[in-house]
C-alpha positions as CSV (number, residue, x, y, z in Angstrom):
1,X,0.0,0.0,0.0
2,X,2.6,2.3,0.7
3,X,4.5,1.5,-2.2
4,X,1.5,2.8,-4.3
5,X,0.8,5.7,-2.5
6,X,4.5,6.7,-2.9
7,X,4.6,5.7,-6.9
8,X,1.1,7.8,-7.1
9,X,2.6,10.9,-5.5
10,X,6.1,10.5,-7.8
11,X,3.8,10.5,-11.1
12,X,2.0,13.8,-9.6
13,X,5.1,15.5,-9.0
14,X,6.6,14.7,-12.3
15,X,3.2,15.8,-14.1
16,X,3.4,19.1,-12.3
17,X,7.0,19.4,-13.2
18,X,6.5,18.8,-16.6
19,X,3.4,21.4,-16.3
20,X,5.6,24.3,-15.1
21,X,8.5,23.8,-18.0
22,X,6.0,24.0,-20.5
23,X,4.1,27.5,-19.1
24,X,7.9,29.1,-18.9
25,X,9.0,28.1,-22.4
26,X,5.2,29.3,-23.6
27,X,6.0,32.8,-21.5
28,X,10.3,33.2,-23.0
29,X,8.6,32.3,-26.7
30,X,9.0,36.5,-27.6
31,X,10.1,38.0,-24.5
32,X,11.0,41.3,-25.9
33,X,8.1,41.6,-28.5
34,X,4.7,42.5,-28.7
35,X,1.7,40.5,-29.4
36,X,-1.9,40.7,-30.7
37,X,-4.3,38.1,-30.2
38,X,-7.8,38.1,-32.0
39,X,-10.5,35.8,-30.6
40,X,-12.9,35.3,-32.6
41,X,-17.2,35.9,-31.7
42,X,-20.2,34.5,-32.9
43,X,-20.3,36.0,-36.3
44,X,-16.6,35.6,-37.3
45,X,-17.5,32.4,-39.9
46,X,-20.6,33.5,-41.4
47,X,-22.6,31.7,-44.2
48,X,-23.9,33.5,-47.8
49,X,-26.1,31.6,-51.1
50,X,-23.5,31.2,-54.3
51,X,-26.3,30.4,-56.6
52,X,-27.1,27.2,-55.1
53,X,-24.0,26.6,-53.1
54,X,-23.8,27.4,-49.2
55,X,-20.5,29.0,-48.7
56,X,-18.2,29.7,-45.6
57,X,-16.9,33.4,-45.0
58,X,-14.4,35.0,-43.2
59,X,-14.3,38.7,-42.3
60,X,-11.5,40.7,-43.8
61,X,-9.1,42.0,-40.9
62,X,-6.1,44.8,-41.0
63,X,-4.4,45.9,-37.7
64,X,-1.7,48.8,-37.7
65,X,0.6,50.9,-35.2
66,X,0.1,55.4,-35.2
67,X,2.4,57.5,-32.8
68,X,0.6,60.1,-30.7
69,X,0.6,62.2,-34.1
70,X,-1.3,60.2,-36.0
71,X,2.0,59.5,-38.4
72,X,1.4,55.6,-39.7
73,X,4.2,53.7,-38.7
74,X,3.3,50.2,-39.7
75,X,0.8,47.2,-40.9
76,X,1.0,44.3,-38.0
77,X,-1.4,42.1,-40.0
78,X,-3.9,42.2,-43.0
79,X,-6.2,39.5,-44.6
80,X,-4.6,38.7,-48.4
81,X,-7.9,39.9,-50.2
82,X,-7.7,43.4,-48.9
83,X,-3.6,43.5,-49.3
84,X,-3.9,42.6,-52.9
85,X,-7.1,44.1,-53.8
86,X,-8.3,40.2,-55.7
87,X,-11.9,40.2,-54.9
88,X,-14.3,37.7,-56.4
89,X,-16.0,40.0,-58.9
90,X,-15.6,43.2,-57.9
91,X,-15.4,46.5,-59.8
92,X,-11.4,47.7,-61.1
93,X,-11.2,50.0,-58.1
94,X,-11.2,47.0,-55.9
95,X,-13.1,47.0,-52.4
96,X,-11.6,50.2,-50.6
97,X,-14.8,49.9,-48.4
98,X,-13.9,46.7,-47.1
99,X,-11.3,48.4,-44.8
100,X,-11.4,52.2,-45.9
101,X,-9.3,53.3,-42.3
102,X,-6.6,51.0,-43.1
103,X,-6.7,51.2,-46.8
104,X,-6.7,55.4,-46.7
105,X,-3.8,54.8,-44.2
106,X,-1.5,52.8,-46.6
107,X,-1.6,54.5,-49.7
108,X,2.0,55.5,-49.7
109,X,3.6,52.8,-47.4
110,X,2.1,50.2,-49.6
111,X,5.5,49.0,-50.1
112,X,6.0,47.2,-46.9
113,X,2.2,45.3,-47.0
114,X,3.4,41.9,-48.1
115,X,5.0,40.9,-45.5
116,X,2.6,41.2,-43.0
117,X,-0.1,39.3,-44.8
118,X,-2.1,36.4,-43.9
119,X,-5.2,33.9,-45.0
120,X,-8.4,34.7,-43.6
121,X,-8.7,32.7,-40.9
122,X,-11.5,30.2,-39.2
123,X,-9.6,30.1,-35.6
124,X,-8.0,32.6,-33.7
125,X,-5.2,34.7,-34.7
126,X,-2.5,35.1,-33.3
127,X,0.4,37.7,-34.6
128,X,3.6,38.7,-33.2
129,X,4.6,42.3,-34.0
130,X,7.8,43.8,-35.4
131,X,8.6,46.4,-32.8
132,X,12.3,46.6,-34.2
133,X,10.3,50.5,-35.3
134,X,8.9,51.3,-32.1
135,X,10.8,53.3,-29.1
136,X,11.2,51.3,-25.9
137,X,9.1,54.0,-23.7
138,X,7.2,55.8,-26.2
139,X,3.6,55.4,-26.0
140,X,1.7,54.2,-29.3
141,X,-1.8,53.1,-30.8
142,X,-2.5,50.3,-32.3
143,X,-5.6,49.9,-34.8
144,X,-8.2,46.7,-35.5
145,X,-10.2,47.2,-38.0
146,X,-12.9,44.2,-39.1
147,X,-15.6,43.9,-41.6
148,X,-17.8,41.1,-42.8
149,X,-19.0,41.1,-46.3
150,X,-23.1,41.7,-46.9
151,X,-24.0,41.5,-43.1
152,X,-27.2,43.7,-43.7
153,X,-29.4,44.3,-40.4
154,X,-32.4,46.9,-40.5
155,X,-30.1,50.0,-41.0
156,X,-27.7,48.8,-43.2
157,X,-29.6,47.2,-46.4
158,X,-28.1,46.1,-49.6
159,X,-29.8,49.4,-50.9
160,X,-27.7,51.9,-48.8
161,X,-24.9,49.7,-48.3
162,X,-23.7,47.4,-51.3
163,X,-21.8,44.5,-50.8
164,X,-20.4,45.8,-47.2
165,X,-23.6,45.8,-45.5
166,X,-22.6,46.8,-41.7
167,X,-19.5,48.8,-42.1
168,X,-16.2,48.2,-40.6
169,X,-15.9,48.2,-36.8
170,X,-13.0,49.9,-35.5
171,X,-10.7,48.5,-32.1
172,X,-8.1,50.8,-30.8
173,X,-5.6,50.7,-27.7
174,X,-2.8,52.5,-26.5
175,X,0.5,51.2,-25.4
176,X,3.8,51.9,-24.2
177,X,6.5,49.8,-25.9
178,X,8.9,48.0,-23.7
179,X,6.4,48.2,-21.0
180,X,5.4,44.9,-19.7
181,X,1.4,44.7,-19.9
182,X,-2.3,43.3,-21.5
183,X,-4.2,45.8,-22.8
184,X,-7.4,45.2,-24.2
185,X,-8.8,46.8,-27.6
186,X,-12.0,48.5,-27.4
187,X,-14.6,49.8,-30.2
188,X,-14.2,53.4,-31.5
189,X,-16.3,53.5,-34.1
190,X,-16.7,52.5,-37.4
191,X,-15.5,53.3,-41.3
192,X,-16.6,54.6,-44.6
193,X,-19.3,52.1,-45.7
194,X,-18.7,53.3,-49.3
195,X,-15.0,53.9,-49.1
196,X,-14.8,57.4,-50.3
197,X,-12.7,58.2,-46.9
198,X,-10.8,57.0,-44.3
199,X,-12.5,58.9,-40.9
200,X,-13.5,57.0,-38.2
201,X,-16.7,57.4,-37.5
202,X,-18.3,57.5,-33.9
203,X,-21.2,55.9,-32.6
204,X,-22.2,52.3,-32.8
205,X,-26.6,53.0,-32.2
206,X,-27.0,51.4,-35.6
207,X,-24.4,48.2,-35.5
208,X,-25.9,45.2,-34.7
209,X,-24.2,41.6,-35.8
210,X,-20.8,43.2,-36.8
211,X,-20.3,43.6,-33.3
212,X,-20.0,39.9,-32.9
213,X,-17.3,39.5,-35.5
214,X,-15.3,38.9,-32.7
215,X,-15.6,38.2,-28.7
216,X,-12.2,40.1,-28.1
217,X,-8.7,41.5,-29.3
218,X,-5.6,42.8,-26.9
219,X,-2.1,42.7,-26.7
220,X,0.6,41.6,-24.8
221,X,3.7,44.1,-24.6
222,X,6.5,41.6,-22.7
């Protein structure tokens, strides 16, 4: 009997060993970076009629760094549709409305977009940032925009709004870099639901569903 009780409590403490490498290996993964994590809501993975196929759809998703100015300083992460402007039938102009903040934002650091591109995405995202720009001690804002192709609700019909339906929802937090902390992003507003600008509009009365694109965003400055 006492020979088991004494194996049983060796294979505990090894288990809880093992346990507590793993957590400080997760924690040392980017111990100088910055991370932002995306989680996604009820309406991330939505469903729309091709003729008379049922088809899975993502939302398109851009996330960028501003100083204190305003002054762009970089792209953390974009969804490849809205990088390269390759919509499924869409006019030569492409779909500035999809993300019109972002997109009004880039138009002459374009340059440096490919490299922070990525699929849309059915799980979580998960992105480390290139803070190799950023000031240890200098405070910062970073940007989340989101936007999920014809999500119409009672305000925003396919008469008024197109293809967009709801227009994009904007998340914003600030930081200071090299400052150890979570920070969670919060809703701002929303974006152009034609494209024609790149103002952040406030006020959410009139958003419905889009709000439920995801069930939270933050970041981790280590």
């Amino acid at each position: 009997m006492k020979r088991t009780i004494i194996f049983i409590t060796a294979i505990v403490l090894l288990s809880c060993s093992g346990c507590n490498t793993e957590k400080k290996n997760i924690q040392s993964v980017n111990p100088d970076g910055i991370e932002l994590h995306i989680e996604p809501g009820a309406h991330w993975q939505e469903k729309m009629k091709v003729f008379i196929f049922n088809v899975n759809k993502t939302p398109q998703i851009a996330a960028w760094i501003e100083d204190n100015n305003g002054n762009y300083i970089s792209t953390v992460t974009v969804t490849n549709r809205s990088a390269k402007e390759k919509w499924r039938g869409s006019p030569i102009e492409g779909r500035p409305e999809a993300l019109p903040v972002w997109y009004h934002k880039i138009q002459n650091n374009a340059g440096e977009i490919d490299t922070v591109t990525a699929a849309s995405s059915k799980k979580p995202v998960d992105v480390q940032i290139d803070n190799n720009s950023l000031i240890n001690g200098n405070e910062y804002n970073i940007y989340l925009e989101i936007n999920q192709s014809y999500d119409y609700n009672d305000f925003w019909t396919e008469n008024n709004s197109g293809v967009n339906g709801q227009p994009s929802i904007i998340y914003h937090a600030k930081f200071i870099a090299g400052k150890s902390d979570s920070i969670k992003l919060n809703t701002i507003g929303y974006g152009s639901v034609d494209g024609s600008d790149g103002i952040i509009n406030p006020g959410l009365e009139k958003i419905t569903t889009a709000l439920w694109i995801i069930k939270d965003a933050y970041i981790i400055v280590n």
